[in-house]
PAMARDREN-458537 format. One line per 2 residues: number of its first residue (from 1); for each residue x, y, z of N, C-alpha, C. Coordinates in Angstrom, 3 decimals. Each point is the difference from the previous one (the first is absolute). Layout:
BEGIN
NUM) X/Y/Z/X/Y/Z/X/Y/Z | ... $
//
This chain:
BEGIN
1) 20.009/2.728/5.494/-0.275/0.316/-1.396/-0.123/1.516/-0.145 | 0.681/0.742/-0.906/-0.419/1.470/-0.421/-0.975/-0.119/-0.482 $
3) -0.233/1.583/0.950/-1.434/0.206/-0.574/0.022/0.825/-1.139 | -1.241/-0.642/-1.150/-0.122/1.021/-1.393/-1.222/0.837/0.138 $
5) 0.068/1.061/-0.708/-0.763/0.696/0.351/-0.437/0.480/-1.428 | 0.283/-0.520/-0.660/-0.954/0.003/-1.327/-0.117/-1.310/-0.588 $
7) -1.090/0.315/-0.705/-1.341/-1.211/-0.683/-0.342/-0.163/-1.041 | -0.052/-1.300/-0.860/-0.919/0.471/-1.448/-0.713/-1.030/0.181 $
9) -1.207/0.102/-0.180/-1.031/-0.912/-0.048/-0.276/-0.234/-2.054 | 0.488/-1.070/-0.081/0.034/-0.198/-1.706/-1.440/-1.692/-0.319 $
11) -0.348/1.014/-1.037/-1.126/-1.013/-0.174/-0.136/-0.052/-1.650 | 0.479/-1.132/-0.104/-0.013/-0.465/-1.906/-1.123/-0.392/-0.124 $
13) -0.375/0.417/-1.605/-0.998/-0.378/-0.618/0.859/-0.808/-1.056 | -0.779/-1.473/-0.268/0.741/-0.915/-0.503/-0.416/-0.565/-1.055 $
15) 0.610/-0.747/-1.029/-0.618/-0.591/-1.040/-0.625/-1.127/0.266 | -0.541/-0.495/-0.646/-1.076/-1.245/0.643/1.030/-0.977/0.119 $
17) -0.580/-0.766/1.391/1.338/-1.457/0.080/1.151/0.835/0.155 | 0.210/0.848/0.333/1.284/0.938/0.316/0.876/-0.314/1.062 $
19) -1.053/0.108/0.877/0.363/-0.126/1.790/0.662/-1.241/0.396 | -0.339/-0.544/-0.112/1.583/-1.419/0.157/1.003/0.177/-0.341 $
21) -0.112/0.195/-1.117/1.336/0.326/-0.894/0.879/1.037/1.017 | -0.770/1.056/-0.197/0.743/0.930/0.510/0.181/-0.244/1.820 $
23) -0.540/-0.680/0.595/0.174/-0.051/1.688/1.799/-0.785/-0.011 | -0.589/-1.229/-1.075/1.278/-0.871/-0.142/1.042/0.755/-0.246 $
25) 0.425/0.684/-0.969/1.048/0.813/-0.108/0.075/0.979/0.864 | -0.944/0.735/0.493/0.478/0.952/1.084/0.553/-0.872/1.017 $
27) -0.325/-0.798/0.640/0.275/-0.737/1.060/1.376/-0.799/-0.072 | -0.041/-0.345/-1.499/1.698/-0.667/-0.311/1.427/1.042/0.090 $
29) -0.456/1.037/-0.628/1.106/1.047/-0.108/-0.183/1.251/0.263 | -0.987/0.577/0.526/0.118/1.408/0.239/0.030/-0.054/1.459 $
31) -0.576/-0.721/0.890/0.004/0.281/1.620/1.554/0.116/0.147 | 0.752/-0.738/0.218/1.131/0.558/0.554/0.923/0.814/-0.578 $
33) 0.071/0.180/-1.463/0.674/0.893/-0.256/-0.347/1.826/0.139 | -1.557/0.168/0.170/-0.328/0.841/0.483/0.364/0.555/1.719 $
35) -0.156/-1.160/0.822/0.105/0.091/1.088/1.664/0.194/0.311 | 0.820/-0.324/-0.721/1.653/-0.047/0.058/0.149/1.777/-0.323 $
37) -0.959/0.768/-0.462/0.363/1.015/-0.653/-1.145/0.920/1.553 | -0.082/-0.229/0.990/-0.735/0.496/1.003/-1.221/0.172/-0.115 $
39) -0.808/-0.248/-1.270/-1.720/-0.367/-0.104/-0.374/-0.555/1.282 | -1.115/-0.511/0.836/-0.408/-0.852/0.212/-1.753/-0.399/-0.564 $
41) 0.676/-1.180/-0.578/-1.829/-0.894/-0.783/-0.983/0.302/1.232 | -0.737/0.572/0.357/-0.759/-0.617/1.512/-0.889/-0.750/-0.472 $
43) -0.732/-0.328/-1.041/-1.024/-0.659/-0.544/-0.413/-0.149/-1.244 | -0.157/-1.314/-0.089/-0.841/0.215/-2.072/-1.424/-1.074/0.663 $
45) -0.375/0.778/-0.789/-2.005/-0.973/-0.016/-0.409/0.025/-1.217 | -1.276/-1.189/-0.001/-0.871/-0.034/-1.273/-0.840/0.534/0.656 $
47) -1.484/1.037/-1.316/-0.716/0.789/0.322/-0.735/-1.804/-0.051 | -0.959/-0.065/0.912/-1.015/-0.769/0.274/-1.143/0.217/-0.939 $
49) -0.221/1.213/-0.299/-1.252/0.480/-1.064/0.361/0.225/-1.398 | 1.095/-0.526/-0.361/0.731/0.540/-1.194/0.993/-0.686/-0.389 $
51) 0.098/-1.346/-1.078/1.291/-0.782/0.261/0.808/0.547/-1.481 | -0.265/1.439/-0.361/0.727/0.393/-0.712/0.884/1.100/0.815 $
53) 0.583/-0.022/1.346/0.273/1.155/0.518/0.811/-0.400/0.845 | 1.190/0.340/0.575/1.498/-0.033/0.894/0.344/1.006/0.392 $
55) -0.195/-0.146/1.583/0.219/1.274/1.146/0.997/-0.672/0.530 | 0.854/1.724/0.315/1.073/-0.190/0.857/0.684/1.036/0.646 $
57) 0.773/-0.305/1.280/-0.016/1.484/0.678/2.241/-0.383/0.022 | 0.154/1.065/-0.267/1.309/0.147/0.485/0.826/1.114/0.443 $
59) 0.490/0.399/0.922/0.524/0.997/1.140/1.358/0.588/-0.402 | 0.391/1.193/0.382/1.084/-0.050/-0.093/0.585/0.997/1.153 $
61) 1.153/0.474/0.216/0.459/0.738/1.525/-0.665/1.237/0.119 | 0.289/0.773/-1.366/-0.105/1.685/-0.413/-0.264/-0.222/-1.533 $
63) -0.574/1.255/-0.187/0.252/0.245/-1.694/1.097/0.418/-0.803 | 0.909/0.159/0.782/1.296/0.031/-0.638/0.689/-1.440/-0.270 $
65) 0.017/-1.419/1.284/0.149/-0.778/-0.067/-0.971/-1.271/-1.467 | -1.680/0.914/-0.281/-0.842/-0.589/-0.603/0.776/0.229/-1.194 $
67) 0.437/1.544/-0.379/0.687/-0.022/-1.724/0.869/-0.602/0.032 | 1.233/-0.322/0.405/0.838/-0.646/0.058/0.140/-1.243/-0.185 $
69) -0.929/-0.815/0.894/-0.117/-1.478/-0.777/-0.688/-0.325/-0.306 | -1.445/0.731/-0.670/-0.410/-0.221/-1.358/0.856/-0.119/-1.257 $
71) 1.085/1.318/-0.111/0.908/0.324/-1.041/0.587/-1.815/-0.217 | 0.691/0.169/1.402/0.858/-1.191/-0.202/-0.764/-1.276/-0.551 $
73) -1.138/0.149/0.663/-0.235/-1.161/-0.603/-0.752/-0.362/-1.281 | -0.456/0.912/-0.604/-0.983/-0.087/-1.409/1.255/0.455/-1.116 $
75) 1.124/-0.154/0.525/0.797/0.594/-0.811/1.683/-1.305/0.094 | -0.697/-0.882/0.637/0.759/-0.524/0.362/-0.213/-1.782/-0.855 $
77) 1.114/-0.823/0.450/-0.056/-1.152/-1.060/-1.705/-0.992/0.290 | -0.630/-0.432/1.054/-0.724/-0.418/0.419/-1.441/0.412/-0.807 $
79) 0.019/1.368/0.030/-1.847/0.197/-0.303/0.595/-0.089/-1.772 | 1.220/0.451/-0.389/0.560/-0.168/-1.719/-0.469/-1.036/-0.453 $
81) 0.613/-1.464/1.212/-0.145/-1.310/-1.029/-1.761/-0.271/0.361 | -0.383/-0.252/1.179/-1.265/0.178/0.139/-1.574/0.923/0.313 $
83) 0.522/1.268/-0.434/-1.443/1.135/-0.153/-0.544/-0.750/-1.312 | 0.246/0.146/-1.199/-0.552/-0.342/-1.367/-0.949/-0.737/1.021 $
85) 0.059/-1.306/0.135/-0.998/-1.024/0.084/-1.050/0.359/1.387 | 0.656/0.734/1.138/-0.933/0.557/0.675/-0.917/1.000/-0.510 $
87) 0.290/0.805/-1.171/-0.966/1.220/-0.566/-1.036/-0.836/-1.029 | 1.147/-1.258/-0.486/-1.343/-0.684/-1.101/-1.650/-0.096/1.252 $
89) 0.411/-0.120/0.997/-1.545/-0.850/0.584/-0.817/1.269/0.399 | 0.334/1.247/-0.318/-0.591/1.210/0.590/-0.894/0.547/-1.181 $
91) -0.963/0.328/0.539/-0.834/1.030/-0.866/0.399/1.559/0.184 | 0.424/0.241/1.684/0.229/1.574/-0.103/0.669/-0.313/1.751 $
93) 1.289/0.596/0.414/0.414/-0.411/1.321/0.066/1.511/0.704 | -0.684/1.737/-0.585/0.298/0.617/0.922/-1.261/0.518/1.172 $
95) -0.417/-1.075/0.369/-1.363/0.469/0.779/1.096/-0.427/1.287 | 0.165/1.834/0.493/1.582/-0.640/1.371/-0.097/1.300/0.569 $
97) -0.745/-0.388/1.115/-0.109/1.305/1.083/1.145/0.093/0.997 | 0.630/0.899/-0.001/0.993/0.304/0.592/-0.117/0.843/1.503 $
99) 0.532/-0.818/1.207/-0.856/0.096/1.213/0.987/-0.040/0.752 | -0.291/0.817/1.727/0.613/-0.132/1.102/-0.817/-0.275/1.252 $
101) 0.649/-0.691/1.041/-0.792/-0.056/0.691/-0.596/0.648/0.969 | -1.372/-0.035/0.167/-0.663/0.854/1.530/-0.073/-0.532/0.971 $
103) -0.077/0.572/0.917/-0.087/0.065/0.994/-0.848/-1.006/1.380 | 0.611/-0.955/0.624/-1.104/-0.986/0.565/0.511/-1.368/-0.172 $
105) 0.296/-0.562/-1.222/0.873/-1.186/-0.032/0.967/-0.285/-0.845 | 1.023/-0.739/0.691/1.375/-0.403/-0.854/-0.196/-1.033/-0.876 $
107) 0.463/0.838/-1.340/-0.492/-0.865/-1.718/0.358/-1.206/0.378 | -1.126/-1.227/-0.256/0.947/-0.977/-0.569/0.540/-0.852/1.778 $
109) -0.127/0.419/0.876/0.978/-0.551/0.973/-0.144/-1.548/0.204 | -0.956/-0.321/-0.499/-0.608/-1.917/0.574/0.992/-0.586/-1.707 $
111) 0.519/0.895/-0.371/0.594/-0.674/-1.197/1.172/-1.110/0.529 | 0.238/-1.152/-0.383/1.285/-0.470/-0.112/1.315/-0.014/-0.714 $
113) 0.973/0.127/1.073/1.565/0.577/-1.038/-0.114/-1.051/-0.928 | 0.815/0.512/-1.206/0.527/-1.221/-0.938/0.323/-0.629/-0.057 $
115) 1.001/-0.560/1.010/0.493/-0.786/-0.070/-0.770/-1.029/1.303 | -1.167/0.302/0.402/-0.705/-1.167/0.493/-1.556/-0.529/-1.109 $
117) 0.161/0.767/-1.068/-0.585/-0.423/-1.018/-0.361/-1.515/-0.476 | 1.333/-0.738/-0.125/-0.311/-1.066/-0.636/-0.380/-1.268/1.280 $
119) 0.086/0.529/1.108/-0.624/-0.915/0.790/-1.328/-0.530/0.220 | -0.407/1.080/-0.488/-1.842/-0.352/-0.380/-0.428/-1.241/-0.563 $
121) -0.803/-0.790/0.428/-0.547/-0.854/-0.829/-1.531/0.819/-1.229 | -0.677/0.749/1.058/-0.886/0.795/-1.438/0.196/1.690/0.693 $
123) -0.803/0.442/-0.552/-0.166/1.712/-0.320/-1.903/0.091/0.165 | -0.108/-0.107/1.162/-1.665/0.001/0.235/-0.232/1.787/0.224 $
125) -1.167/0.538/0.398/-0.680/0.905/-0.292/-0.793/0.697/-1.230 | -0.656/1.676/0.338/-0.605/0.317/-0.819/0.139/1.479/0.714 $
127) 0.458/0.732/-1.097/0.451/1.488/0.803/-1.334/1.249/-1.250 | -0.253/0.535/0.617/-1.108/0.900/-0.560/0.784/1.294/-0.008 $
129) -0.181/0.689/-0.855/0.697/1.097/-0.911/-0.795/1.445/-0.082 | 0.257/0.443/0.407/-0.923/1.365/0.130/0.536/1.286/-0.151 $
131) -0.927/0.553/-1.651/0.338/1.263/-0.281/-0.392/0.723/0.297 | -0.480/1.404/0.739/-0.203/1.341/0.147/0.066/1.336/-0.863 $
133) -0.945/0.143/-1.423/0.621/1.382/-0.297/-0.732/0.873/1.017 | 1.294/1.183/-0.317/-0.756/1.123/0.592/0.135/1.099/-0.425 $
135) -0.052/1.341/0.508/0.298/1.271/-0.355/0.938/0.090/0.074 | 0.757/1.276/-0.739/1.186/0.088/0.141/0.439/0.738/1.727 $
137) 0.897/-0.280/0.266/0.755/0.303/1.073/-1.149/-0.833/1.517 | -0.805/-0.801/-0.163/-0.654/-0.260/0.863/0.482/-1.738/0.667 $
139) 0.778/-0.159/-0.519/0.896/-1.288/0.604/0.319/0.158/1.444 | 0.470/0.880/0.518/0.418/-0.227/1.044/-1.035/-0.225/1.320 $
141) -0.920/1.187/-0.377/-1.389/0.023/0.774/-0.844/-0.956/-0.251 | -0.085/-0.536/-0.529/-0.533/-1.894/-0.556/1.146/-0.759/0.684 $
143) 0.673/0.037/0.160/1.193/-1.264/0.838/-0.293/0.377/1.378 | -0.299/1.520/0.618/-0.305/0.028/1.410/-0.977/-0.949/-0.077 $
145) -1.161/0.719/-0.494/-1.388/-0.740/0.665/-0.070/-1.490/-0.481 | 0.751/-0.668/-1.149/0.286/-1.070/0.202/0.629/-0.892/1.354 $
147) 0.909/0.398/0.138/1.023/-0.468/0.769/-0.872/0.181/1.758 | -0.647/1.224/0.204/-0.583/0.332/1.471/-1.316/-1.007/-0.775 $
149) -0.546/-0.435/-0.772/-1.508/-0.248/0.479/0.128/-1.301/-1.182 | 0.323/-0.121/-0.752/-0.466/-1.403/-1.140/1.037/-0.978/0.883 $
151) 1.196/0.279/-0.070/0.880/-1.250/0.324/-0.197/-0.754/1.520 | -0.296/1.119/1.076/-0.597/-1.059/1.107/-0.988/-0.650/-0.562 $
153) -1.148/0.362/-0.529/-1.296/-0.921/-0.126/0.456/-1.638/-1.045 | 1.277/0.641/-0.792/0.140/-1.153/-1.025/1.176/-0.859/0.802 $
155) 0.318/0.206/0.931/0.879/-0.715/0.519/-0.919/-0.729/1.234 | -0.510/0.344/0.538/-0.838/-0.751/1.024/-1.092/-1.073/-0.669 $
157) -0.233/0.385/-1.369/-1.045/-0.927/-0.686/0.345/-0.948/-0.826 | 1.664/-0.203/0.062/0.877/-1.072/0.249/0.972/0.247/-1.588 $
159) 0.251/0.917/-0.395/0.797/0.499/-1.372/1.332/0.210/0.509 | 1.178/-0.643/-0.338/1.384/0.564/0.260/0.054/0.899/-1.849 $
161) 0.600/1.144/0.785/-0.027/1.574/-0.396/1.731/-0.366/-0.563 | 0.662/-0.014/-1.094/1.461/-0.211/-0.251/-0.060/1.084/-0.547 $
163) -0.430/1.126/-0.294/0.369/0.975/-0.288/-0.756/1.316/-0.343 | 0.065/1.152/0.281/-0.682/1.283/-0.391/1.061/0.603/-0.745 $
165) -0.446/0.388/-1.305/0.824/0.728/-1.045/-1.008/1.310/-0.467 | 0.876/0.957/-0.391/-0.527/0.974/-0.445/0.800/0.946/-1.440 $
167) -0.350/1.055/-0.900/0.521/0.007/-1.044/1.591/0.557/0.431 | 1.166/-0.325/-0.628/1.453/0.341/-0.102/-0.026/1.342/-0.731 $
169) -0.187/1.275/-0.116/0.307/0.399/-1.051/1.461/0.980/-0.724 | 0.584/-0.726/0.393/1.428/0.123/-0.562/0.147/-0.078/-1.523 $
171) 0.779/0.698/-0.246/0.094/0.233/-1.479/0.747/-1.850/-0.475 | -0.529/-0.360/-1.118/0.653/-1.783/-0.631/1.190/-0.131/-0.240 $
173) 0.613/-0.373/0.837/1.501/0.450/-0.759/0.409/-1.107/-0.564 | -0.891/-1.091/-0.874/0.746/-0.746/-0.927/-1.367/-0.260/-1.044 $
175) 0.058/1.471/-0.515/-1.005/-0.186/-0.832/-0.479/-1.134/-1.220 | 1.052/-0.673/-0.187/-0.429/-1.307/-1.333/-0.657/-0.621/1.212 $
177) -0.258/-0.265/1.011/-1.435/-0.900/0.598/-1.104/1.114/0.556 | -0.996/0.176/-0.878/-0.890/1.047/0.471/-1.027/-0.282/1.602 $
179) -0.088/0.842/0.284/-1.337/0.294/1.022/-1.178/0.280/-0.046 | -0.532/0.012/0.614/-1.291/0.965/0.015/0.171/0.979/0.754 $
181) 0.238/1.444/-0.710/0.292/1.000/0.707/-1.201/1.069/-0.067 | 0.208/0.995/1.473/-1.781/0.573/-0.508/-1.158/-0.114/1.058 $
183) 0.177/-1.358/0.353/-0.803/-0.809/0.695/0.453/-0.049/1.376 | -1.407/0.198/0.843/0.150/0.277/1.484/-0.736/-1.611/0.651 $
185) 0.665/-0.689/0.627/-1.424/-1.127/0.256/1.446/-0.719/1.600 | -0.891/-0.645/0.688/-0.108/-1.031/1.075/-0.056/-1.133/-0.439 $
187) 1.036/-0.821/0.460/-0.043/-1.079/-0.263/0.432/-0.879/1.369 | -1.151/-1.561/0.029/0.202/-0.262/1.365/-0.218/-1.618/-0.380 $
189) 1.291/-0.658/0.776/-0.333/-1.619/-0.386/-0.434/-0.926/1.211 | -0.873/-0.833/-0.123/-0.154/-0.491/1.167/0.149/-1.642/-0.658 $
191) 0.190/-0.612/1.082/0.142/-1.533/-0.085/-0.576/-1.300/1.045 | -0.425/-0.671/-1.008/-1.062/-0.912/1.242/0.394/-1.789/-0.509 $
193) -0.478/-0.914/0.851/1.225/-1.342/-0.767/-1.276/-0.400/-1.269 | -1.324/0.204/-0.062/0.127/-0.603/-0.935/-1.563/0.808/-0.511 $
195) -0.853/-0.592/-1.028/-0.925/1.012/0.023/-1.204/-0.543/0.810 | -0.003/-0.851/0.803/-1.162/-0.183/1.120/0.368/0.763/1.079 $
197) 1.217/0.337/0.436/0.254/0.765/1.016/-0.069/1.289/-0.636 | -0.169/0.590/-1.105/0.243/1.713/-0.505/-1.918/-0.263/-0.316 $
199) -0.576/-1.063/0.134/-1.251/0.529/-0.361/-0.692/0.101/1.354 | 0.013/-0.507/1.446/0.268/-0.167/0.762/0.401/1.381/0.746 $
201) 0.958/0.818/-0.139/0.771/1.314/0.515/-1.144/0.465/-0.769 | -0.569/0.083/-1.104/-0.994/1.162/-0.838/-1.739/-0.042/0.740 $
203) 0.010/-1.364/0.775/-1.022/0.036/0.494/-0.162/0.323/1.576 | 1.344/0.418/0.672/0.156/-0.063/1.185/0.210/2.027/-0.567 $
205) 0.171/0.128/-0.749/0.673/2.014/0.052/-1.256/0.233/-0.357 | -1.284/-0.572/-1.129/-1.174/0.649/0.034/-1.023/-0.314/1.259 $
207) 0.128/-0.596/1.028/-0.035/-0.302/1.138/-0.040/1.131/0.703 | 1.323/1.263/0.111/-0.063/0.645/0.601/-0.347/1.404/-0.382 $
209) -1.553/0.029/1.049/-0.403/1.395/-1.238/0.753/1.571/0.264 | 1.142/0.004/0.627/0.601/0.960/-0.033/0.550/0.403/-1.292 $
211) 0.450/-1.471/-0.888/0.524/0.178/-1.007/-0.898/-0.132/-1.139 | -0.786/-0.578/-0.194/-1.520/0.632/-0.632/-0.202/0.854/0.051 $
213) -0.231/0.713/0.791/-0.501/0.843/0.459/0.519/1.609/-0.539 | 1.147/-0.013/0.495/1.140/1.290/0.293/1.330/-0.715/-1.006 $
215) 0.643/-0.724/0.329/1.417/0.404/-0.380/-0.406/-1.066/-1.482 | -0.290/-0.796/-0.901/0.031/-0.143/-0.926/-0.632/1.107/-0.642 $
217) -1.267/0.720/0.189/-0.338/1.241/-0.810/0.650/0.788/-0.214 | 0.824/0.339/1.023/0.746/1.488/0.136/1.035/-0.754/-1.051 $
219) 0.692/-1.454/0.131/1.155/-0.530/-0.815/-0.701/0.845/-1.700 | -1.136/-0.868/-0.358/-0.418/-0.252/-1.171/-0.238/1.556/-0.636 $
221) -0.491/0.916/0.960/-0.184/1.411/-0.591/0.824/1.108/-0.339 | 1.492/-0.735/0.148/1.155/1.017/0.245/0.358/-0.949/-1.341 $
223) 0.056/-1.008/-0.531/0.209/-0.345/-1.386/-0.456/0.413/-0.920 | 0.853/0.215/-1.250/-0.677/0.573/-1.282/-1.133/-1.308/-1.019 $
225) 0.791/-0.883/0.592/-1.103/-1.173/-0.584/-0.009/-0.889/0.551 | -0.895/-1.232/-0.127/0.522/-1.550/1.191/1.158/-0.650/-0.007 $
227) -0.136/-0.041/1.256/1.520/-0.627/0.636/-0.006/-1.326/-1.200 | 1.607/-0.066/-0.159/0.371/-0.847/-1.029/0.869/-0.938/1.001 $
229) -1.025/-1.171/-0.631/0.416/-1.464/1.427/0.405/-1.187/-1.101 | 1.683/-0.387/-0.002/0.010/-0.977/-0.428/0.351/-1.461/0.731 $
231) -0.612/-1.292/-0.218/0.509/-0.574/1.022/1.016/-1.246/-0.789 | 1.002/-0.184/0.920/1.174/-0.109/-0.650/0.645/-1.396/0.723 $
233) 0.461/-0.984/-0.551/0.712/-1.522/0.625/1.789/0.791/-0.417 | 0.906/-1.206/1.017/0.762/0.262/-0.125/0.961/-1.188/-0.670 $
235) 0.924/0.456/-0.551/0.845/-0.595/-1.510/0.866/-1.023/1.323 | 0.733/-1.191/-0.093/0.707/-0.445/0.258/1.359/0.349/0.867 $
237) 0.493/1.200/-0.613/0.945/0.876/0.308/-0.124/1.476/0.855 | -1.193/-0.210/0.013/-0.635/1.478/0.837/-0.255/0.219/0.965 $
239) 0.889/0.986/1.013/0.644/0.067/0.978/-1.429/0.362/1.211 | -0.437/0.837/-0.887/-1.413/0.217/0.640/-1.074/-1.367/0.030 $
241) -0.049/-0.282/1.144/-1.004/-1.422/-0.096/-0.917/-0.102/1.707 | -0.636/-1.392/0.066/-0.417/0.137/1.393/0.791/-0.300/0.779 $
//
């Protein structure tokens, strides 16, 4: 599989009773015609704390490759006959951090190709979502001491780590889908099968008072505000799972 090396982490805010609607149609007609155009879906989830809200991450090679089949495709016959009815279920769709990855683990790798998709009988897990603001230009030095000191402790206390992201900041080059530009933050997903085992990993990491202690403070004091944790199930079709 090529590797992509850019990210948007997209999270709708939805009209009430929205989210079906809209999973169903994303799931009927946009996965593969996106993916035919070199996207790859890696994941859609429901926010667990929020059933007005639809997260989703999708990759692409480069940012030259990202304008390109965006163009093609929001401009193309597919989102024509069906965007209208995907925008009816939205309250507002540009909360979309635009991300690459750091350093430590390969995005996404426990994902399954597409085309072993429909072999599934279900889509079990529960993947936890984690934002980071920070200062400006201080991303990278937050992904060291992440990567040297949070991710052993969260990996031994039984969290598979699918990805460390950090901000992209490349100029948008398909500006009719906005960003959040501006913004410096860490973003880190972890995944556990269900939430007795992620409550379970939370009682085995405050366990270790190294991370009490030292590396969650130092995490929490290099943020501009609290870590933003959403926890998230996965859609039927979502590649990201246990």
């Amino acid at each position: 599989m090529d590797p992509h090396t850019i990210f948007e982490l997209r999270r709708y805010r939805l009209l009430p009773a929205g989210r079906e609607a809209l999973i169903s149609l994303f799931d009927r007609e946009f996965v593969e015609p996106q993916e035919a155009l070199g996207m790859r879906v890696e994941g859609e989830f429901r926010d667990l704390d929020d059933p007005d809200s639809f997260v989703w991450v999708r990759s692409f090679k480069d940012m030259q490759t990202r304008t390109e089949a965006l163009a093609s495709f929001y401009s193309g016959p597919i989102w024509k006959e069906h965007g209208p009815a995907a925008n009816a279920t939205m309250l507002n769709s540009d909360n979309v951090l635009l991300l690459k990855p750091a350093a430590g683990v390969l995005p996404f790798s426990h994902n399954l190709p597409r085309d072993r998709e429909v072999s599934r009988s279900e889509v079990p897990g529960l993947a936890i979502l984690n934002i980071c603001s920070l200062a400006p230009q201080a991303e990278e030095d937050f992904a060291r001491f992440f990567r040297d000191n949070a991710l052993p402790a969260m990996q031994a206390a039984g969290a598979r780590i699918d990805g460390l992201f950090i901000t992209e900041r490349s100029e948008n080059g398909f500006p009719r889908l906005p960003v959040r530009q501006g913004e410096t933050v860490f973003v880190w997903f972890e995944y556990h099968e269900d939430q007795n085992s992620a409550a379970g990993y939370q009682n085995r990491l405050r366990q270790n008072p190294i991370w009490t202690d030292e590396i969650y403070p130092q995490m929490d004091g290099r943020c501009w505000r609290r870590i933003e944790v959403a926890r998230l199930t996965p859609t039927s079709r979502s590649l990201c799972a246990w």
